[in-house]
N, C-alpha and C positions, 0 to 999 in steps of 0.2 A: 303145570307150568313148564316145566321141563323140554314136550315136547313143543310148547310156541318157544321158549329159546331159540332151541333146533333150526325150528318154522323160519325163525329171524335169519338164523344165518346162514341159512343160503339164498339169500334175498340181499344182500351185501354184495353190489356191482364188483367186477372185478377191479385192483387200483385204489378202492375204497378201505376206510376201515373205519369201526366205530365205536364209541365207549361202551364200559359194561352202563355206566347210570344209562345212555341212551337206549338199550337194553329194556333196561328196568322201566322208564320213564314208558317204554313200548307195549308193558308189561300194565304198565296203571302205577308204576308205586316208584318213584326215582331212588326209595329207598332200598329197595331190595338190589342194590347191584353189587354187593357182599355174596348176596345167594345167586345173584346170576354168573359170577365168578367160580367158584364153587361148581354150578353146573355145569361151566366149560370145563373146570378140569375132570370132569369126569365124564367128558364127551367120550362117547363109545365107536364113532368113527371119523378121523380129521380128515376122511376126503369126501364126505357126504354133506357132514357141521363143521365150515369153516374156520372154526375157532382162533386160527390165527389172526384174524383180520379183528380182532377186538384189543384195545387196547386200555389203558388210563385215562381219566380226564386230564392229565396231562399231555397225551401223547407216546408217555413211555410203556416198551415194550413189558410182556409178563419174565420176570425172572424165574418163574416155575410152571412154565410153557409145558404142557400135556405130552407134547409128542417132542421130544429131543431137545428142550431147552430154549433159552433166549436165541442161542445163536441160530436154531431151528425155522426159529418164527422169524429171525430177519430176514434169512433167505427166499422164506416162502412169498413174502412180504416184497422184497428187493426183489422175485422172480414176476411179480406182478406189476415192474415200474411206478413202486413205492421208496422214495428215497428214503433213506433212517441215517438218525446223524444221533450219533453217541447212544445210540437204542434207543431211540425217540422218531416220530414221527411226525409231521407238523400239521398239525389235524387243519389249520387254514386252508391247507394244499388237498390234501388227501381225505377229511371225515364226508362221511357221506350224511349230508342232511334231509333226512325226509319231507 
């Protein structure tokens, strides 16, 4: 399971971002996006498995971002001409729907 994670994200257009349940849902089980979280943050390379570009079904960013924190993941996020407003992202604009 792990490596279709992976598989997923780097298949995430740039500009885009998407929930961990859409993850999971990709996965077969919208329940499992507990454990697809969990497997980001134990992603073993952030410039291979983009894991920044996953967010909440709300939109809001991860407070316990893998590689340097929330304010990490906005940047990487705002370097891709993603707007974030109060660590949020407005998945209207921005989620990529398959």
């Amino acid at each position: 399971m792990k490596e279709k994670v992976y598989d997923f994200l780097r298949i995430i257009p740039n500009g885009k971002v998407v929930t961990y349940g859409q993850i999971a849902e990709y996965l077969g089980n919208k329940k499992l996006a507990r454990c697809v979280g969990n497997i980001l943050h134990n992603n073993p390379d952030e410039y291979k498995y983009p894991c920044y570009k996953v967010v909440d079904n709300k939109g809001n960013l991860s407070k316990h971002f893998a590689f340097g924190g929330i304010e990490r993941q906005k940047e990487k996020l705002e370097n891709e001409g993603i707007n974030i407003d109060n660590y949020k992202v407005d998945l209207i604009k921005y989620q990529w729907i398959l």
